[in-house]
VEXDREN-2710 file (C-alpha; in Angstrom, 1 decimal):
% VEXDREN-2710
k/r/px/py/pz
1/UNK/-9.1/-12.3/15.4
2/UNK/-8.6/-15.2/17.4
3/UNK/-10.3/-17.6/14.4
4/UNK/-7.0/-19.8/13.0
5/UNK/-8.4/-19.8/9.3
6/UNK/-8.9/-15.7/9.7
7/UNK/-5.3/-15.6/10.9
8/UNK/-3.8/-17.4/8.1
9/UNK/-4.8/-15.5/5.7
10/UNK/-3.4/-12.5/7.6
11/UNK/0.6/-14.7/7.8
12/UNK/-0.1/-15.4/3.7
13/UNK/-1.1/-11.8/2.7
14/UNK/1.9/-10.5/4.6
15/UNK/3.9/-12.7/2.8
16/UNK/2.7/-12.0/-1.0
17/UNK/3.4/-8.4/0.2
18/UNK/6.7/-8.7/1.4
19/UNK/7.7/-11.5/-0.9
20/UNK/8.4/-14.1/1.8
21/UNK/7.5/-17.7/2.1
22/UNK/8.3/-18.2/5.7
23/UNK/5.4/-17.8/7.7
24/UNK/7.1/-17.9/11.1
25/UNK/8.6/-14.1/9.6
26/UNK/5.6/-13.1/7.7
27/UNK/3.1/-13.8/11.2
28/UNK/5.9/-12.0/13.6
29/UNK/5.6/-9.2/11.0
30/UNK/1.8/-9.0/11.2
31/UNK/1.9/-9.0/14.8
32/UNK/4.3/-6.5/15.4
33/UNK/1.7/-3.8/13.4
34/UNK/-1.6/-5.6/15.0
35/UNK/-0.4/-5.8/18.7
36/UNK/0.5/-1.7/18.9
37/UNK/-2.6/-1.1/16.9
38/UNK/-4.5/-3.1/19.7
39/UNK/-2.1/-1.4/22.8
40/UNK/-2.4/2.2/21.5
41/UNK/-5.9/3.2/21.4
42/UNK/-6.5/1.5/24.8
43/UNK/-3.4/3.2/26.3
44/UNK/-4.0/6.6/24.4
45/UNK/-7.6/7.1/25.7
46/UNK/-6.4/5.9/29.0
47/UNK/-3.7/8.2/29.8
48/UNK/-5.9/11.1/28.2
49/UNK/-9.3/10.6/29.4
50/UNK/-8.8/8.7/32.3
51/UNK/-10.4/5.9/30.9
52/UNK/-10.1/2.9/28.7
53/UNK/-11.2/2.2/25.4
54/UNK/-12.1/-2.0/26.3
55/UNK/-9.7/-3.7/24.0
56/UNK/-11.8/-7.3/24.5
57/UNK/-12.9/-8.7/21.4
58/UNK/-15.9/-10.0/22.5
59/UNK/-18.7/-7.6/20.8
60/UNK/-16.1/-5.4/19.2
61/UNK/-15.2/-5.4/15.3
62/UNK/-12.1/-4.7/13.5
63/UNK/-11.0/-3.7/9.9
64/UNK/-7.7/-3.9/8.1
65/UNK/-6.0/-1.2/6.3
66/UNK/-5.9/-1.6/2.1
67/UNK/-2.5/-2.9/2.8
68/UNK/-3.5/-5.7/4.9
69/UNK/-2.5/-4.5/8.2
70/UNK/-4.8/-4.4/11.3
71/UNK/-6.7/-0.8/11.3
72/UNK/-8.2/-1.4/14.6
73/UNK/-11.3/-2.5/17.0
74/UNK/-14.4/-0.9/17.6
75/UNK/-15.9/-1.2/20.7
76/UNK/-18.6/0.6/22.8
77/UNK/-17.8/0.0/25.9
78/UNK/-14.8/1.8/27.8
79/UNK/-13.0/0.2/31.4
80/UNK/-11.8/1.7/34.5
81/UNK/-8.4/2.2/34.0
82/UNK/-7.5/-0.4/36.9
83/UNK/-9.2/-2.9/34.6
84/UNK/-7.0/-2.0/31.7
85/UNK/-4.6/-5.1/32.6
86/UNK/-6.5/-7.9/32.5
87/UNK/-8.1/-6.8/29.4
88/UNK/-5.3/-6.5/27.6
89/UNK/-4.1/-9.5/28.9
90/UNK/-7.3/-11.4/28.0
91/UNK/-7.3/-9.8/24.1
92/UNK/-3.3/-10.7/23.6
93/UNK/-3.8/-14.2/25.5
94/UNK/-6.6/-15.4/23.1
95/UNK/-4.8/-13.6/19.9
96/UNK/-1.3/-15.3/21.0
97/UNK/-2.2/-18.7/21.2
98/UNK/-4.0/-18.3/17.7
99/UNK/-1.6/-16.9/15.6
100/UNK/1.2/-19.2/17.3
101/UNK/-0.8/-21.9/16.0
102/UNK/-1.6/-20.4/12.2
103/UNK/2.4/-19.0/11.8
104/UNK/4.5/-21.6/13.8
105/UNK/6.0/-18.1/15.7
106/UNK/6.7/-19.1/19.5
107/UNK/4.5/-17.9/22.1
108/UNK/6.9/-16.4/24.0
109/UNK/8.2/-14.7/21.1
110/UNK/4.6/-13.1/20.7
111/UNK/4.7/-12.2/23.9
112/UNK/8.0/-10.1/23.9
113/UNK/6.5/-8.1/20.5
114/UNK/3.2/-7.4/23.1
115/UNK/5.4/-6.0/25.7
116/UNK/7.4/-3.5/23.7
117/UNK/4.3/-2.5/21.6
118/UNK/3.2/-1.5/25.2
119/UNK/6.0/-0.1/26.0
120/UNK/6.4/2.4/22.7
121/UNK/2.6/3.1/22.5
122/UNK/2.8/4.4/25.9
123/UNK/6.0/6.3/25.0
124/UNK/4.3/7.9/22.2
125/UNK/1.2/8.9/24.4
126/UNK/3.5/10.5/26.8
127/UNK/5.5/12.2/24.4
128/UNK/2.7/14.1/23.0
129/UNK/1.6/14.9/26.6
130/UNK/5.3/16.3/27.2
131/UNK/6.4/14.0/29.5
132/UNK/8.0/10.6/27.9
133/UNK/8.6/9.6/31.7
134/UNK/4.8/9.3/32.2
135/UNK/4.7/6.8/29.3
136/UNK/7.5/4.6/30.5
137/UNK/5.6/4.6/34.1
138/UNK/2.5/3.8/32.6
139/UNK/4.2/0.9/30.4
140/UNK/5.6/-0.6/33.7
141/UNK/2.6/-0.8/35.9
142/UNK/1.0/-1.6/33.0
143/UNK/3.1/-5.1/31.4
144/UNK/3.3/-6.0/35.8
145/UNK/0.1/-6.5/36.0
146/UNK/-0.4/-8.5/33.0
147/UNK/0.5/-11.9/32.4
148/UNK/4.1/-13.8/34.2
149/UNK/4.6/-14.4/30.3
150/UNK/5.2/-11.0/29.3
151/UNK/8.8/-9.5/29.4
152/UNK/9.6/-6.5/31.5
153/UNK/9.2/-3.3/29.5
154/UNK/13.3/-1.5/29.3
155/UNK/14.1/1.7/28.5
156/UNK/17.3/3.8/27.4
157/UNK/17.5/7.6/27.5
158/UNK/19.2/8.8/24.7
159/UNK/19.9/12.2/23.2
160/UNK/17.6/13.7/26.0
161/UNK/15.1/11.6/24.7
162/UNK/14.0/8.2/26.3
163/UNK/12.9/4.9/23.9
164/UNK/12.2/1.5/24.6
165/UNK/15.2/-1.3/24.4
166/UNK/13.5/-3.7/22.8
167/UNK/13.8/-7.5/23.6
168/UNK/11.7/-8.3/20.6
169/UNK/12.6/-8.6/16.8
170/UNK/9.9/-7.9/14.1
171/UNK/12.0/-10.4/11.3
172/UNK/11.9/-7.5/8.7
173/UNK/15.2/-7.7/8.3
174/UNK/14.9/-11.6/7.0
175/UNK/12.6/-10.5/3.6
176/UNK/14.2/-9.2/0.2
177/UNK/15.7/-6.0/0.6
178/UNK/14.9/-4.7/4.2
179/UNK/17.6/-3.7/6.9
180/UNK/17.3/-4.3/10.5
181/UNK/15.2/-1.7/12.3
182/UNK/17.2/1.1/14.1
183/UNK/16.4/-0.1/17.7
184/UNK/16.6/-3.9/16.3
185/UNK/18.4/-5.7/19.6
186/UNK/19.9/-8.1/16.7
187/UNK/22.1/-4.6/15.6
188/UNK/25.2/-4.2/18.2
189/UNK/25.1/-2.1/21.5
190/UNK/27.2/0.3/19.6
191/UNK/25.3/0.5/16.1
192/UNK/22.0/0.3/17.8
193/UNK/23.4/3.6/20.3
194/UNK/24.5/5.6/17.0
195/UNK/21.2/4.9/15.5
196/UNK/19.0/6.1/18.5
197/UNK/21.4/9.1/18.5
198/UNK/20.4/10.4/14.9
199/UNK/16.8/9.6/16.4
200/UNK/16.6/11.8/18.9
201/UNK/17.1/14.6/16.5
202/UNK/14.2/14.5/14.7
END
């Protein structure tokens, strides 16, 4: 995962699926499914077990999904959940300045997609422990220990419901026929509210 020639074939099968040739939009897209596939088992056992599946790549595998996405990483070894950070922070470091490289997408961009996949994953985990608060806590202590490059994790309650406002855009909206996302911080303050509303109904 952090091999160039691996990671360009990851940009070029995103774009035959999505029918794009721009491969600053079809690696943003690829990391936007790969970085909360990486955050959310980590966090998940984490929060649950008390501690961490090790998200470092060294001596762990992964495998893709039949449509191209990232499935996961297998690893045996588990952290202390202090030791979460820097792990994290190691595994998105070494994948970021990669894929920067094989797509042309900014680093810093990269980084913001890393910090809301935290933040959401962490959400989620707390949600289904019925209590969304937890997840935002853990999201916060999580992203401030981790690198000075990575964005501060926001939220916005909504609808009795809390989600992450995102500072990152996934580019969906730039390939044939695809809207912006509901949360998309492109959308207005206002259209972006409405849509979180009809959200927190479901």
């Amino acid at each position: 995962m952090r091999d160039g020639d691996w990671l360009r074939a990851r940009v070029d099968d995103t774009g035959r699926r999505w029918r794009c040739t721009d491969a600053r939009v079809n690696g943003t897209l690829w990391w936007y499914s790969a970085s909360s596939t990486i955050a959310f088992v980590a966090i998940a056992t984490a929060m649950v077990t008390g501690e961490a599946a090790d998200p470092r790549l060294d001596g762990a595998r992964c495998f893709l999904r039949p449509d191209g996405y990232l499935g996961g990483t297998v690893s045996d070894s588990v952290l202390e959940v202090p030791a979460l950070p820097g792990a994290l922070n190691e595994t998105f470091t070494g994948i970021v300045d990669a894929l920067s490289v094989a797509s042309g997408v900014r680093r810093q961009a990269l980084w913001a997609i890393a910090s809301d996949s935290i933040a959401n994953r962490s959400l989620d985990v707390g949600a289904a422990l019925g209590d969304r608060s937890l997840g935002s806590d853990v999201a916060e202590w999580l992203i401030g220990e981790m690198a000075a490059t990575l964005p501060s994790p926001r939220f916005v309650d909504v609808g009795g419901r809390r989600f992450t406002r995102r500072c990152s855009c996934c580019l969906l909206y730039e390939t044939s026929g695809a809207d912006k996302c509901t949360s998309c911080p492109r959308r207005s303050p206002s259209d972006r509210l409405r849509g979180l509303e009809a959200a927190a109904r479901y």
